[in-house]
C-alpha positions, 0 to 999 in steps of 0.5 A: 500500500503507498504511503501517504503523498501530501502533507495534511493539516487539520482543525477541530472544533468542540462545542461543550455543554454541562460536561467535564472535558477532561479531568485533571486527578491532581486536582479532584478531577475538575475540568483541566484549565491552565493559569489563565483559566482557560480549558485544555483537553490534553492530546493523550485524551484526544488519541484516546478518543481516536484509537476508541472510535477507530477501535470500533470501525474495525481497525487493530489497536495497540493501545487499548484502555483496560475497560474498553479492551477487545482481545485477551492481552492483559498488558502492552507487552503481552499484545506485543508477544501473542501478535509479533513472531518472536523472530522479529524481535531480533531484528530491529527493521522486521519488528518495525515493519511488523508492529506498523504493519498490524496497529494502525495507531503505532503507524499513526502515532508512533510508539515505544516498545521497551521491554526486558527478555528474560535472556539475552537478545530476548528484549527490545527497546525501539521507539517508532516515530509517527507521522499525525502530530497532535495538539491539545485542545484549549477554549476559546473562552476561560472556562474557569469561572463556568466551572459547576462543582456538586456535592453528591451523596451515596446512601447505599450499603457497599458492604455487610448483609443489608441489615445495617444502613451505611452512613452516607459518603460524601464526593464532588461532581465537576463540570463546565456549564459552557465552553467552546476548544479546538485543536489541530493537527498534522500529518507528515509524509516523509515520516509516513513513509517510515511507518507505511502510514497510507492516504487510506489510514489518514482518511480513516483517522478523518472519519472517526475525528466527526464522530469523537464522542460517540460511543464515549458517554460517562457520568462526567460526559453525558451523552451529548454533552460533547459534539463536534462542531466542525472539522476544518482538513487541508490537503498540500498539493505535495510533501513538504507542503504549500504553507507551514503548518503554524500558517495554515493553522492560524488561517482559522480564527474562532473568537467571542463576539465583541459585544458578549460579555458571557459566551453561551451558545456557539451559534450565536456568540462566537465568530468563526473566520477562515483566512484565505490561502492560495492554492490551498481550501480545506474541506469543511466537514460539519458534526453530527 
């Protein structure tokens, strides 16, 4: 299969509505903000995503989350050793060729495999670097201040024979009221020929990027809580590209409207602008 011809870059838009976008465990699980108040959700849980939804079309994972896991492997390593000939182990370019090959996200987004043997020239320590490149995704707006924190109660019995009551547990449930990100991302040929990362899989990861929160409800992220407003996809007409990516990116501008003090609904409150490029019009893919 030929591997990726033309550079790619692209740009997400997510609308937000009474969720929790991304925890942050070292501070109680509230929405992640950085010191300007402003919302992130990290790239780690952007990839999370993908992997999820392309996971669910078909396409063989390597990464994949303990409660979302599809095969018997209960460790990284374990996957590595049920689906790689141990052959291949001991030649670096076969055991690249052969993880790229089989997981679509090593292809995509690289991955280091570290893991001692048990003998000599068992082991392996290779890193794969990835073509899809990905930022995380910051708000528009600070997000800090429609942040909702909710004092919950459970008053069931976890333990014991029923007979007794439980005294009630205490916890805190966080949320953003409203809040507009966006991130962006690219795709490099040149190390897309290193991977075997194809124009094929670059439309798959374009597929799953409209969809990324299906199938992804939770307590914190009711189900349509998250949306994808817009995918923004600009395809070079060649490898190196037409325009930087740090160009091509800040082709697209989405600012709160002067006169709104308090940004509530994306229709209505933001402006949404695309600077023109020579030679260069990305395909503007609505969410669903």
């Amino acid at each position: 299969m030929e591997t990726l011809k033309n550079k790619i870059d692209f740009a997400v838009i997510i609308n937000v509505k009474n969720a929790n976008p991304n925890g942050d465990p070292l501070n109680g699980n509230r929405p992640r903000v950085n010191y300007d108040g402003i919302g992130e959700l990290t790239d780690v849980c952007i990839k999370r995503k993908i992997r999820n939804r392309l996971m669910e079309a078909g396409y063989a994972i390597f990464v994949q989350s303990d409660d979302n896991r599809i095969d018997e492997y209960p460790s990284l390593r374990k996957r590595v050793e049920g689906e790689i000939s141990k052959d291949d182990w001991k030649d670096e370019k076969k055991f690249r060729e052969a993880v790229c090959k089989k997981w679509i996200d090593v292809r995509a987004f690289g991955q280091v495999f570290a893991y001692e043997g048990g003998k000599k020239g068992e082991g392996v320590s290779i890193g794969v670097r990835g073509p899809v490149s990905m930022h995380s995704a910051f708000s528009v707006a600070p997000v800090l201040e429609r942040i909702s924190s909710i004092q919950i109660t459970k008053s069931v019995s976890s333990e014991g024979d029923g007979t007794k009551r439980s005294s009630d547990t205490m916890g805190m449930k966080h949320r953003v009221d409203h809040g507009v990100y966006v991130f962006y991302g690219s795709m490099n040929p040149q190390l897309a020929s290193k991977t075997g990362f194809s124009d094929e899989d670059a439309e798959a990861i374009k597929k799953v990027l409209v969809n990324l929160f299906e199938n992804d409800a939770s307590s914190a992220r009711p189900e349509g809580s998250m949306e994808v407003y817009k995918v923004y996809w600009w395809k070079h007409n060649c490898k190196n590209g037409q325009y930087s990516s740090a160009k091509v990116h800040g082709a697209l501008k989405v600012e709160v409207k002067l006169d709104v003090d308090v940004p509530k609904d994306i229709e209505k409150d933001y402006d949404i602008t695309l600077q023109p490029l020579s030679e260069l019009n990305p395909e503007i893919i609505p969410g669903r």
